[in-house]
C-alpha positions, 0 to 999 in steps of 0.5 A: 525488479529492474535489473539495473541498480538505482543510480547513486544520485543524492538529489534523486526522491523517493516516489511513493505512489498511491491511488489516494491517502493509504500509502502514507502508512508505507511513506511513515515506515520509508522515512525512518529507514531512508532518511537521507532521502527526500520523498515525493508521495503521489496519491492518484486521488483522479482514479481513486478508487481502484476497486471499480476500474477493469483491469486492461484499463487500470493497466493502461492508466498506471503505466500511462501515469507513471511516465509522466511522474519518471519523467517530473520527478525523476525518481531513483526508486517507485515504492507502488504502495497499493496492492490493486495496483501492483498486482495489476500493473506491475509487470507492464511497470518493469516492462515499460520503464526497465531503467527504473527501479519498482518496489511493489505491495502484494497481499502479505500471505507468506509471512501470514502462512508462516505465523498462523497457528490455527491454520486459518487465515484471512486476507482483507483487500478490495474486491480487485485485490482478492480476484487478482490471480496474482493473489491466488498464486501467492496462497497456492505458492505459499499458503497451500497447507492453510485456510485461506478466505479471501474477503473483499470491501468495497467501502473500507478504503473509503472509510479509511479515508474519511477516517484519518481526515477526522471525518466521523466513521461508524463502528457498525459499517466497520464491523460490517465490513470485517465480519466475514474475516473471523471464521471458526472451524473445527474448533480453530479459530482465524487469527491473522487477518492480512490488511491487503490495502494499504489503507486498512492500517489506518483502521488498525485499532478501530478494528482490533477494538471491533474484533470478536477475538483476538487476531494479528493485524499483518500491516506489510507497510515495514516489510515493504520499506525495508526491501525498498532500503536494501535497493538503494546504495548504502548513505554517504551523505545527509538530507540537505536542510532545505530539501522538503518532502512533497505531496502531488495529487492527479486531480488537483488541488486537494480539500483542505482536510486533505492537505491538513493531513499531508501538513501533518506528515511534513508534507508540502502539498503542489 
């Protein structure tokens, strides 16, 4: 993180950034405990998805994009609530904007590793996420003692999509998609699953209903609000009335299932 605090300026929003829709899920979580302040979700719907994208060019791409949105919107925190993202981009954010504070969104294995009682744990992300080193740091820092497989989809963040927009998703492409994540070894069973995506929790009960067992779904969208709180001086003044909530799309207007969604979330979309 920056090592210089956020400034104390009340009219200054949230940035929550996403390559589309996914970061709603950490936007949700950041309302209840920053409530004083107003958000600005940008989703980067031009670049979606990010799975395909080499990664000096998404590097390049994010920390170009994040210079035109510091400098609209001004923002007294980022909240980069996408794991391909970060992972990639991250250090160059701090080292381009030092004077900005970013929240970043990695692949929750720490507290995976810390919960598991079988010792066998999955990570579901994009295929960019799972072939990060920073991911593989993250299980030879904090996950050394376990089984880790790393499973990585490249349909689900569309499905994801299609999904929360009311659009009909079958349950086999979903099973399809998942199935490499349950593992039996040795008479133990997997029983974590990390959703490295943060659209993956949108998918939540589909997948917890398409599951061949029991798991625990580690959504880090609260964990992530909660560091993002701790950043920002303590409240000592109330969000203006007319203070609004706005969604802001890179490429565009969106369809209108899409702003049906951002409505939905109180959301203003332009």
């Amino acid at each position: 993180m920056s090592a210089l605090p956020p400034p104390d300026r009340p009219d200054q929003p949230v940035l929550v950034f996403d390559s589309g829709i996914g970061g709603l899920t950490v936007l949700r979580e950041a309302r209840v405990l920053i409530p004083e302040r107003r958000f600005v979700y940008v989703a980067d719907d031009d670049g979606f998805p990010y799975g395909g994208w080499a990664e000096d060019a998404l590097r390049d791409h994010v920390v170009a994009l994040f210079g035109r949105l510091l400098r609209d919107h001004d923002p007294a925190l980022c909240i980069v609530a996408c794991n391909t993202a970060f992972t990639v981009a991250g250090a160059a954010l701090r080292a381009a904007y030092p004077d900005r504070v970013f929240v970043g969104t990695v692949p929750a294995i720490k507290p995976a590793a810390e919960r598991t009682r079988s010792g066998l744990v999955s990570v579901l992300a994009t295929p960019g996420t799972v072939q990060r080193d920073y991911t593989h740091r993250l299980i030879q820092s904090f996950a050394s003692l376990c089984r880790v497989r790393l499973v990585g989809s490249t349909r689900l963040a569309r499905i994801a999509e299609a999904y929360i927009r009311g659009m009909p998703v079958g349950d086999a492409e979903i099973r399809a998609e998942i199935a490499a994540c349950f593992v039996e070894e040795d008479a133990a069973r997997t029983d974590i699953v990390v959703l490295g995506c943060t659209h993956y929790p949108f998918l939540a009960n589909v997948f917890r209903r398409l599951a061949p067992w029991p798991v625990d779904w580690l959504d880090p969208a609260e964990a992530i609000a909660r560091h993002a709180r701790s950043l920002l001086p303590a409240a000592d003044h109330a969000l203006h009335p007319d203070a609004a909530d706005r969604a802001v799309f890179t490429g565009g207007a969106p369809d209108f299932p899409t702003r049906r969604l951002m409505n939905s979330f109180g959301l203003a979309v332009g």
